[in-house]
Each structure stands twice: as C-alpha cells, then as structure tokens.
VOPAGU-2260 file (C-alpha; in pm, 1 decimal, decimal comma):
REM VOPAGU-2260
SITE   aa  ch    i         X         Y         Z
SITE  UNK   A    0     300,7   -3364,9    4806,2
SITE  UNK   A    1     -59,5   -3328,1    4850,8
SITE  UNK   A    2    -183,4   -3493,4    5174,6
SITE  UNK   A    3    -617,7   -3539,3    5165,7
SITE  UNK   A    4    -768,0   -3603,1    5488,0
SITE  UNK   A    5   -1154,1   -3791,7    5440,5
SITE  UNK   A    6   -1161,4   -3591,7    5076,3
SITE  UNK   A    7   -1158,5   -3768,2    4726,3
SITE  UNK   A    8    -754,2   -3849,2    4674,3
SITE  UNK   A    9    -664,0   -3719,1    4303,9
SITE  UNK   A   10    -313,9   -3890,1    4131,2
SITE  UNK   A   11     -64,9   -3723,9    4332,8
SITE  UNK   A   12    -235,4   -3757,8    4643,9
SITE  UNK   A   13    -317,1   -4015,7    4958,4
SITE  UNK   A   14    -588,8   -4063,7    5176,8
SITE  UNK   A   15    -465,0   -4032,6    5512,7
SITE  UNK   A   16    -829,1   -4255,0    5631,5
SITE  UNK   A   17    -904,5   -4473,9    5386,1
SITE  UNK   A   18   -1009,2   -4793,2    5471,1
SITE  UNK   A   19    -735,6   -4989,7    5262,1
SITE  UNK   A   20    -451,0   -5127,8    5472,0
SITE  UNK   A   21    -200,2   -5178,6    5235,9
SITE  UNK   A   22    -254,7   -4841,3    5011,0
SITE  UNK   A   23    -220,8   -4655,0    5364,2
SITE  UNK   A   24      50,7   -4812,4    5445,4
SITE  UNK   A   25     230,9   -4763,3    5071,0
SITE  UNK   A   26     174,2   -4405,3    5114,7
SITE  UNK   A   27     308,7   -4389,0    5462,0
SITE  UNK   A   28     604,3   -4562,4    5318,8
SITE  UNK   A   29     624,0   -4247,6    5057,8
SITE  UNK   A   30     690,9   -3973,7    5318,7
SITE  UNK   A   31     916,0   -4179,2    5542,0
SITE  UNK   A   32    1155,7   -4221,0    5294,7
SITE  UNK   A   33    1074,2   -3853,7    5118,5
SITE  UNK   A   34    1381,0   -3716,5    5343,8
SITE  UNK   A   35    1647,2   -3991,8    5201,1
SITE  UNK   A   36    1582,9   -3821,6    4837,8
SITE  UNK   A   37    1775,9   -3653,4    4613,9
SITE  UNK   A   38    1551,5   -3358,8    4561,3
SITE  UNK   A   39    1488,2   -3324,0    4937,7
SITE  UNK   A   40    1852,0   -3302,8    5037,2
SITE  UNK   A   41    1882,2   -2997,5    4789,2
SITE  UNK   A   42    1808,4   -2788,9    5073,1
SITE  UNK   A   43    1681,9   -3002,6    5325,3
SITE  UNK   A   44    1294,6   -3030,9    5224,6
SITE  UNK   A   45    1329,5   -2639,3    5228,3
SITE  UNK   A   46    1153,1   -2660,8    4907,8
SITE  UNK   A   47     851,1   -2913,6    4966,0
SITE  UNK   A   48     545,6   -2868,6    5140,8
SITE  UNK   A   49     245,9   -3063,0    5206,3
SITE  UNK   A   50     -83,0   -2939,5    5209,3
SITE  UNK   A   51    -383,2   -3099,5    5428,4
SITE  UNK   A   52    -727,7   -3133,5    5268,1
SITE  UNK   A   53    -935,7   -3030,7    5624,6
SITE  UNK   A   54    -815,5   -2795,9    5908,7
SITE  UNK   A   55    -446,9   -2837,8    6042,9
SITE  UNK   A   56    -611,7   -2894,8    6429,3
SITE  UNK   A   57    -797,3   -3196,5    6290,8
SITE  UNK   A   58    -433,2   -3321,2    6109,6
SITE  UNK   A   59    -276,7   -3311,7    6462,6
SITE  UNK   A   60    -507,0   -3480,8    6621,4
SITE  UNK   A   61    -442,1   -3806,2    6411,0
SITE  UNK   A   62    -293,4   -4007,0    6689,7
SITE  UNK   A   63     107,7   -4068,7    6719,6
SITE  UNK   A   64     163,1   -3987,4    6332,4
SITE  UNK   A   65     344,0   -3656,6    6400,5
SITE  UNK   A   66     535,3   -3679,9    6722,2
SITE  UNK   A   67     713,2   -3369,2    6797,7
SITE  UNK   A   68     903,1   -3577,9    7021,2
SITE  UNK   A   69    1211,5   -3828,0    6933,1
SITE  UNK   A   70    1258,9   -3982,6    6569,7
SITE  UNK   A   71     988,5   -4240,0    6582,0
SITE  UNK   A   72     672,5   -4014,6    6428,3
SITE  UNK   A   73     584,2   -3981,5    6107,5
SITE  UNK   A   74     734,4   -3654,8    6016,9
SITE  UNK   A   75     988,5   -3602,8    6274,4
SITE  UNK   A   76    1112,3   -3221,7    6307,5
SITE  UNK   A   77    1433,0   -3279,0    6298,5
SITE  UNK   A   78    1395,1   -3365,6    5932,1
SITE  UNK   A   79    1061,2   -3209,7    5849,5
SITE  UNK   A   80    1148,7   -2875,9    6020,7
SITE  UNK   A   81    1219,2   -2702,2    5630,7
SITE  UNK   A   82     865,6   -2785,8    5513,6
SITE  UNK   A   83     579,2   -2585,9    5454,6
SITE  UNK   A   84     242,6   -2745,9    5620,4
SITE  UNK   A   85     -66,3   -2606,8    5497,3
SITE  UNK   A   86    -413,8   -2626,3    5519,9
SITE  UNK   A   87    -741,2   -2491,1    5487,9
SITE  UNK   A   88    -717,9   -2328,0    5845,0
SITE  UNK   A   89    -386,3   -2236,8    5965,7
SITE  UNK   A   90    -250,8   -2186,6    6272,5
SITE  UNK   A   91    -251,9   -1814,7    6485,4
SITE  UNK   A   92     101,8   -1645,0    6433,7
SITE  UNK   A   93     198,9   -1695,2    6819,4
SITE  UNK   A   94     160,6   -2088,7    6769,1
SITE  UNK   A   95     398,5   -2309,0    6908,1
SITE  UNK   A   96     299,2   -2623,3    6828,9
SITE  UNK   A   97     535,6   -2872,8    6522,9
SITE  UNK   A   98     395,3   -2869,0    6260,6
SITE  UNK   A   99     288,6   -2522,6    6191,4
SITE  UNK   A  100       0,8   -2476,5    5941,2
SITE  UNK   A  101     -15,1   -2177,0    5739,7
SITE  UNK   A  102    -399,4   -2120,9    5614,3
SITE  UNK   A  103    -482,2   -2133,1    5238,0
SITE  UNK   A  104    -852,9   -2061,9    5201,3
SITE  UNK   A  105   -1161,8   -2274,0    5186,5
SITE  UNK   A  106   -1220,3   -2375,0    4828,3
SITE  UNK   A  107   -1503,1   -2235,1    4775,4
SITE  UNK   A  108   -1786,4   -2208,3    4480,8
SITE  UNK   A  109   -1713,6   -1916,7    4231,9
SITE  UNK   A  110   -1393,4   -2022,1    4019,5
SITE  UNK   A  111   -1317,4   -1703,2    3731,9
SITE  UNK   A  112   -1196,0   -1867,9    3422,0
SITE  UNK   A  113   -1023,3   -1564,1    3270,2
SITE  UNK   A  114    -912,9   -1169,3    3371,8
SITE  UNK   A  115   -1224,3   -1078,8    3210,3
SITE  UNK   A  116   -1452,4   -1305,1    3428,4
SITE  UNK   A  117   -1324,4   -1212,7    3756,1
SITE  UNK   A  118   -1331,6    -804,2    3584,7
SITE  UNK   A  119   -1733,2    -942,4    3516,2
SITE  UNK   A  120   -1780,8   -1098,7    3861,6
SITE  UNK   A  121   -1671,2    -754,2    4024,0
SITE  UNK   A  122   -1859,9    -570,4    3817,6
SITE  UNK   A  123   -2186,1    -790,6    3863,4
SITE  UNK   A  124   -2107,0    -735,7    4247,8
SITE  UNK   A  125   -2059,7    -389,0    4264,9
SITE  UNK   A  126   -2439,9    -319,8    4117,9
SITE  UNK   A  127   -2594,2    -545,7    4297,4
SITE  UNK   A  128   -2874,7    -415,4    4501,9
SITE  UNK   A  129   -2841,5    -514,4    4889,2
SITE  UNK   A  130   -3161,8    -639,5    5027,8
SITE  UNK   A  131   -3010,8    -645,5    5381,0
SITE  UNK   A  132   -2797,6    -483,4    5598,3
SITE  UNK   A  133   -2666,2    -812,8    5763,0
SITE  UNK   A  134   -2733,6   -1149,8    5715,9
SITE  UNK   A  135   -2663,4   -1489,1    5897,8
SITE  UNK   A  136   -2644,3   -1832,6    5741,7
SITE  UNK   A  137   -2560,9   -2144,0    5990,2
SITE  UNK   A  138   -2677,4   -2419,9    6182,3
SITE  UNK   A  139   -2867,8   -2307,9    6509,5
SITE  UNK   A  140   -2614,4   -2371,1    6799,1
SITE  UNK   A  141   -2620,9   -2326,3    7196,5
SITE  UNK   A  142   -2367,6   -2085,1    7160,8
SITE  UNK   A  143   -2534,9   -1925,6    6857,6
SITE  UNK   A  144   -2882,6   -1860,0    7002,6
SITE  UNK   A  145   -2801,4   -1448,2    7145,7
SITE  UNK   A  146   -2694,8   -1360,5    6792,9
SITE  UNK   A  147   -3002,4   -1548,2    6657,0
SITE  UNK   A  148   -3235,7   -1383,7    6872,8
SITE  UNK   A  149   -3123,4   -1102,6    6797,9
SITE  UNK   A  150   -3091,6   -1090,4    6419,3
SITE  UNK   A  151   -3450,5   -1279,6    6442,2
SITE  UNK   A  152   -3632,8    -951,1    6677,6
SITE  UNK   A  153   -3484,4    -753,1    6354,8
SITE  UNK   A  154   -3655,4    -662,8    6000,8
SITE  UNK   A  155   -3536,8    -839,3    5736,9
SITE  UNK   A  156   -3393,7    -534,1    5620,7
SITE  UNK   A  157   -3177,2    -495,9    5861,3
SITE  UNK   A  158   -3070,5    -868,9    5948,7
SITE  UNK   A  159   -3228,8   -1185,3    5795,6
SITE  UNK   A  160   -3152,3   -1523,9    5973,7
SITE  UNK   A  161   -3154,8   -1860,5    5722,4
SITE  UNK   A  162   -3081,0   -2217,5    5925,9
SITE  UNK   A  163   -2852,3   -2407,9    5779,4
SITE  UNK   A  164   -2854,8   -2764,4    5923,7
SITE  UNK   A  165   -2826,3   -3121,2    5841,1
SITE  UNK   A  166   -3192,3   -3203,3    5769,7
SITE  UNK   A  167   -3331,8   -3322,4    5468,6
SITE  UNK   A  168   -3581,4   -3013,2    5465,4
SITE  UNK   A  169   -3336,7   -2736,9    5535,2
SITE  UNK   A  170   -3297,7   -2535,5    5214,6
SITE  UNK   A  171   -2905,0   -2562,7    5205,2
SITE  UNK   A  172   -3008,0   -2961,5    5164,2
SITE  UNK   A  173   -3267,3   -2858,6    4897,2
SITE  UNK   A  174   -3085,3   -2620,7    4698,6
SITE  UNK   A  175   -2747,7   -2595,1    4757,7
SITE  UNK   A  176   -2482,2   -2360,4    4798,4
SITE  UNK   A  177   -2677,5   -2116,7    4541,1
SITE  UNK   A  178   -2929,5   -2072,0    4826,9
SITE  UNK   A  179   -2649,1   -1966,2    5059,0
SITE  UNK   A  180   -2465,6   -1777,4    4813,2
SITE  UNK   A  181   -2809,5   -1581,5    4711,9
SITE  UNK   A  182   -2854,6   -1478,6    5107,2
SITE  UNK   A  183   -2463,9   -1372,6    5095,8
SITE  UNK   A  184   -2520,9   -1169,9    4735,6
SITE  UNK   A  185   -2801,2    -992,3    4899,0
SITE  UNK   A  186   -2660,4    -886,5    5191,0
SITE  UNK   A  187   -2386,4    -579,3    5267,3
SITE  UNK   A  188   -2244,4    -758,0    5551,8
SITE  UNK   A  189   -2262,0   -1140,1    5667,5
SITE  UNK   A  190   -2229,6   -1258,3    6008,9
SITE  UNK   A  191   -1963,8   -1531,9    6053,4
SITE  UNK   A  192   -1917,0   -1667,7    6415,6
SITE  UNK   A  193   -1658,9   -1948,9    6495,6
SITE  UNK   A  194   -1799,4   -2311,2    6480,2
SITE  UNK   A  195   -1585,6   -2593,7    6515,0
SITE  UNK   A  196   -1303,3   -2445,0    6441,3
SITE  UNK   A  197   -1233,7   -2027,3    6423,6
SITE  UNK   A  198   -1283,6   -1972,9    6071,2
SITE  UNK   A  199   -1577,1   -2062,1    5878,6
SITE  UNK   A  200   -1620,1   -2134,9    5464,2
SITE  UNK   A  201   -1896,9   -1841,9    5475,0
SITE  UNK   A  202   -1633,0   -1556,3    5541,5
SITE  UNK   A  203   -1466,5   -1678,5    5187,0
SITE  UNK   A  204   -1764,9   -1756,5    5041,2
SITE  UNK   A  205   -1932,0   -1411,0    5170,2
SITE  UNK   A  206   -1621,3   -1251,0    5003,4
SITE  UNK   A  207   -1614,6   -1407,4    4673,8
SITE  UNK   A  208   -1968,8   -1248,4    4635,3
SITE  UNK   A  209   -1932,0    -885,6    4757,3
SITE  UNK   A  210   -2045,4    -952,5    5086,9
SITE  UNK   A  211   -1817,4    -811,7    5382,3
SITE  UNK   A  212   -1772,0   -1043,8    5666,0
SITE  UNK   A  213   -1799,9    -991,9    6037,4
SITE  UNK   A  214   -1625,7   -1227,2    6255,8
SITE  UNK   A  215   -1613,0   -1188,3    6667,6
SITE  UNK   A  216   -1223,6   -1110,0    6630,6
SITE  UNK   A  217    -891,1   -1153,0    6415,1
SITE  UNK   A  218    -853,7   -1505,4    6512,7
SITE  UNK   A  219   -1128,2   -1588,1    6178,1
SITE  UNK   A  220    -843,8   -1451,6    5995,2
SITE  UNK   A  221    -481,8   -1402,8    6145,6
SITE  UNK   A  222    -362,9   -1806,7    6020,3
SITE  UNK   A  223    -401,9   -1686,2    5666,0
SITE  UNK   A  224     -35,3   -1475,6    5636,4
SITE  UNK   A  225      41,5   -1577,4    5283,3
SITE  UNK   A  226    -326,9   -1457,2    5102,9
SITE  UNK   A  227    -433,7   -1183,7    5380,5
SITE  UNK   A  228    -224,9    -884,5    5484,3
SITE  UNK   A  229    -442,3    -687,8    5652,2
SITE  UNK   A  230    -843,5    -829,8    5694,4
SITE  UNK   A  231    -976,2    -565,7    5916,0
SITE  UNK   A  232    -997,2    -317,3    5579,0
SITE  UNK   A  233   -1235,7    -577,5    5441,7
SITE  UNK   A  234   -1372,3    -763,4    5731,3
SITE  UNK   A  235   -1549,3    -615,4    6063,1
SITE  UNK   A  236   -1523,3    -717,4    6415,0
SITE  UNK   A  237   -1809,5    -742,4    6639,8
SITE  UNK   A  238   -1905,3    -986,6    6902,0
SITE  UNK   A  239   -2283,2   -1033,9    6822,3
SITE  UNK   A  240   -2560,6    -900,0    6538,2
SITE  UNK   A  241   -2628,3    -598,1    6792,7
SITE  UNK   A  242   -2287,4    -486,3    6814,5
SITE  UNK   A  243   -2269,0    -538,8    6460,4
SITE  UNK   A  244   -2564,8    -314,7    6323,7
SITE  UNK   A  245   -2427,8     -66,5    6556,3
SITE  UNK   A  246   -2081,9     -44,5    6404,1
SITE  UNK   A  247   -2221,1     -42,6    6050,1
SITE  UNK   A  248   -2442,1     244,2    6140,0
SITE  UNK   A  249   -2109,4     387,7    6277,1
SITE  UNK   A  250   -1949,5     330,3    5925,2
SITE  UNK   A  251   -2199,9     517,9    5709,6
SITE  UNK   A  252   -2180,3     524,9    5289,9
SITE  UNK   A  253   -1847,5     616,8    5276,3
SITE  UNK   A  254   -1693,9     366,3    5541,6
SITE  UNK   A  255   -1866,6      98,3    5369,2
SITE  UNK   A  256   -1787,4     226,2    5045,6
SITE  UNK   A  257   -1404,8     190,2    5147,3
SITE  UNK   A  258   -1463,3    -136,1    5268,2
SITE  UNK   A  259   -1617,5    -270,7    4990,5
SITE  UNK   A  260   -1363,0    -114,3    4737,3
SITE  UNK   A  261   -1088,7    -308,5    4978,2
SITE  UNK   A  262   -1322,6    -603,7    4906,9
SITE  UNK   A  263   -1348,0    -582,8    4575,4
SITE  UNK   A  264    -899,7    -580,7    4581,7
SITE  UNK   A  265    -872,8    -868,3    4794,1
SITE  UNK   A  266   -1152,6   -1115,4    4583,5
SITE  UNK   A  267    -918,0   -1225,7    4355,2
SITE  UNK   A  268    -634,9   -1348,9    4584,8
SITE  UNK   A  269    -898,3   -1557,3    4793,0
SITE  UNK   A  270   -1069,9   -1718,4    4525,4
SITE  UNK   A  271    -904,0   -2050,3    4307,3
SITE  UNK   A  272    -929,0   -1990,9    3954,2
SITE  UNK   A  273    -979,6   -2244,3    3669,9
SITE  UNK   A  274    -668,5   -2230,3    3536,7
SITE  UNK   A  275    -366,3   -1997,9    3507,5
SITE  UNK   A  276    -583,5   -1645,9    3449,4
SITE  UNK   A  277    -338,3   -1325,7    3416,5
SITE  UNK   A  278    -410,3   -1262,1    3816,4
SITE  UNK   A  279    -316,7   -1347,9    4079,3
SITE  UNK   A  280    -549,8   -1628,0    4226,6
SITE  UNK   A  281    -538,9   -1844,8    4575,3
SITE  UNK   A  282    -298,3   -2068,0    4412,5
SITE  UNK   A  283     -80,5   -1840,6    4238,1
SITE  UNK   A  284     -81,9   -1647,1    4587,2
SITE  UNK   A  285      22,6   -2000,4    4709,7
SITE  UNK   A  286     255,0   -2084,0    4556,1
SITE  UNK   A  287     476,1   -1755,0    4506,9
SITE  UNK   A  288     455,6   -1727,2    4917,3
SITE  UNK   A  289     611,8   -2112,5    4931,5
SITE  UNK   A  290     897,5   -2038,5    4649,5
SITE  UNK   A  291     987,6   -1747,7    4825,2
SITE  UNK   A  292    1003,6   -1886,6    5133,6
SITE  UNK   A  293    1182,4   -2205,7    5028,3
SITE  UNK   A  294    1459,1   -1911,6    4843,6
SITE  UNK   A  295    1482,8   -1751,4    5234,9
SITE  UNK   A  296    1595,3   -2088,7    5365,6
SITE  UNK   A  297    1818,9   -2163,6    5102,4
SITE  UNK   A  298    2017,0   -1855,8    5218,3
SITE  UNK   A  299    2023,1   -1952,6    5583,5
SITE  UNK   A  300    2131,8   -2297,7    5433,6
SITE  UNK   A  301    2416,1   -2207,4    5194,5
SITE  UNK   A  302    2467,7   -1866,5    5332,6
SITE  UNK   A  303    2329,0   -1480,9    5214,1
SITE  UNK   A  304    2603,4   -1392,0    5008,8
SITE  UNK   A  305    2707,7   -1730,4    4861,1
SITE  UNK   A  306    2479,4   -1734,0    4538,2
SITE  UNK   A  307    2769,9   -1886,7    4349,9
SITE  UNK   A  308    2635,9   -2188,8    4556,8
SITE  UNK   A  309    2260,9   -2224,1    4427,1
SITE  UNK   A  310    2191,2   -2017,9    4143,7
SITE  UNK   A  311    1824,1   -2019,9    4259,7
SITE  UNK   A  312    1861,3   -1872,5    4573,6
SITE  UNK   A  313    1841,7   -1517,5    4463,3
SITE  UNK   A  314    1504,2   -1426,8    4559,5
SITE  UNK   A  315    1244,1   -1342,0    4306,5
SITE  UNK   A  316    1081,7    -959,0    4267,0
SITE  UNK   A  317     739,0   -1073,2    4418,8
SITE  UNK   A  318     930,2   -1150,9    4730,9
C-alpha cells in the first residue's frame, strides 16, 4: 500500500492532501478496515508495509491521524505494530517514536535500464576528470553562510559554490537538475549539510554520479539500514568546507581511491532502475529487506521451529 503525501497519486496509491473530501475519506476508509482482511491476518500485517512519498517527520506531523495512544488513530499500534513504514528519510536507529520509518532513498535522476548501463555509467564515472576538489550546491541559508564563506575565499579548484534557490534566475530554475548534476560530476567530493530535515537529495544524487559526499555526521545517513551498511567507506564527515579540505588532504590518492572504489559498489543499491535489471537496485534492495523481515516475524508469530505451520516462513538465502 503506497501512501503519497502532496506527490502525483499513481493507481494503487492515495493522496493523503488532496483537496477532494470524499476520495480522502474513501481512502481513509481503505486502511481502517486493511486489519479486518484476510491477507492481513496471515500474520498480522507482518507482511504489508506502507511507504510515504516525503520524509517520515513530515507524515507524523499530520495531526491526530496516527495516535500512538488508544484505538481511535488512524493506524493504531496495537494493530499496525507488524508493518513496515517507510519513507524517503527514515528515522535514527535509537528512535522511539510509533511509527518507525525506515529510509529508502531520494528518487533521484539517473535510472540504468540494463546491467550494461549501470557497467557504462561506472565506467563513464570513473574517467571523468574532476574539476574540483569540493563542491557545494544549495540555497544560501543563515546557518549555511560559514561554509559559504568559506568555500567562496577558495579557488574554484579547490571548492566552487553554485546557489540553488527558488528564483526564477537561479540556474537550477533555468536548467535543471543537469546543472546540478554537472557541478556534482565535476567535483571529487560534494558538500551536503542538513536542511530541513538531516538528509538531503544531493548526497544520493552526488552518489549516483561519482561524487563522494560529506555530511556534518552519520545522522545524513544512519535511517537508511536496509540500502546502507556502512556509509562512512563512501561518505566523509566534516563539520564545515575547512574541515573538509583538510581531511581530504589527509586522505591523499589512495584514500580517495578506496573511497571512490566503495562508491562505485554502493551506486547501484541507491539508485531505482527502470525495470527489473540483473542487479540489485533501490527497489530490489527494498523489497528483499521487507520479505525478509516480514519471514522474521512470521517465526516470532507461529514459532522458530514450527515451519510445518507456514511453509513461507523459512527465510530466504539473501537474508
């Protein structure tokens, strides 16, 4: 069940703010009476999950639908507890909060239609010639303005700084995300501070062209458990531009060299292919981390050594 917060709803889908009364409350109706089901009471909605179409902080935030309190919400834990919530930003591992949002990553612009063309992409990637050592695409903020300064008192071989804001003359406007994505392909590492939330689109977008992020610390990353496994071999952590240069200095040819190599591994899981591809892509990643999740719970349910019970419950290899 695909849940799509303020995006275009496709088939199997509802808009959780459209403007129509009586569609919103038809699909309310749908997940209210999802738990009286046949197919939930398999295993208790062990094998369902919902995914939101913005971050999971923004989801919560939608008034009294969730209530993690009584019966009366929307998707009361005590029979939504089996599910799997995600959404494009998931919530840090020590989270407490019902529901829990694991992260799936920002869709973003480079979508491999084959093995071959994701083989191509890295290939392309790997000979490209960086222009800079650092670069930093985003909209000038208060909080911004020290790593601006900085990366602005710096060649452009060492750190080039490209606004990205909401006017009609700012070149992400003009051109698009192949501006942004040009900056990114140019660049050996690209700066991605938290904005409104911790992670930003850049550090996937920065990845899916051979660029290696830097983010302030692990919490750009750490919601993401099914898709990343370790970040820090691909990803750096420094608190401003400065601190930055100075650990890539640190690094040298061959640190970076590892790093990108790491990179170049981790691309394929974070990026959503056109179809089914012979790799593993963001939603193949997806979807194996829900099955075998959904298998775990079906032996707490029916018990570890009771297969007789569900035949399904043994748990597949990629577990």
């Amino acid at each position: 069940h695909v849940m799509r917060t303020g995006q275009s709803p496709l088939p199997e889908s509802f808009d959780m703010r459209q403007d129509d009364g009586d569609g919103l409350i038809k699909a309310l109706d749908v997940l209210r009476n999802l738990p009286d089901s046949k197919e939930w009471k398999r295993c208790h909605g062990c094998d369902h999950f919902m995914v939101s179409g913005r971050i999971g902080m923004d989801f919560k935030k939608m008034g009294g639908i969730l209530s993690n309190k009584g019966t009366k919400g929307l998707l009361p834990p005590q029979k939504w507890q089996n599910v799997t919530f995600l959404s494009i930003e998931g919530d840090s591992p020590s989270t407490k909060s019902y529901p829990f949002f694991t992260g799936i990553p920002y869709p973003g612009h480079i979508h491999p239609a084959s093995l071959s063309s994701l083989n191509h992409l890295r290939k392309l990637i790997s000979i490209r010639r960086k222009q800079h050592m650092i670069s930093f695409v985003g909209m000038p903020m208060r909080k911004r303005a020290v790593a601006i300064d900085q990366c602005q008192k710096m060649p452009d071989s060492t750190c080039v700084f490209m606004p990205c804001n909401r006017k009609a003359d700012s070149l992400c406007k003009t051109h698009g995300a192949v501006t942004v994505l040009e900056v990114y392909a140019n660049s050996a590492f690209c700066y991605e501070p938290h904005g409104d939330s911790p992670t930003r689109q850049g550090y996937f977008d920065a990845i899916s062209v051979g660029c290696i992020p830097v983010v302030p610390d692990t919490k750009s990353f750490d919601g993401y458990g099914l898709h990343i496994y370790d970040a820090t071999k691909f990803t750096l952590i420094a608190s401003d531009i400065n601190e930055a240069v100075e650990k890539i200095n640190e690094l040298g040819k061959e640190g970076y060299a590892r790093m990108f190599q790491n990179l170049l591994e981790a691309l394929p899981h974070l990026v959503y292919a056109h179809q089914d591809t012979g790799f593993d892509d963001a939603i193949s990643i997806m979807m194996k981390g829900i099955d075998c999740k959904a298998k775990k719970r079906q032996n707490m349910i029916f018990g570890a050594s009771n297969y007789s019970a569900v035949d399904a419950v043994k748990l597949p290899i990629y577990c």
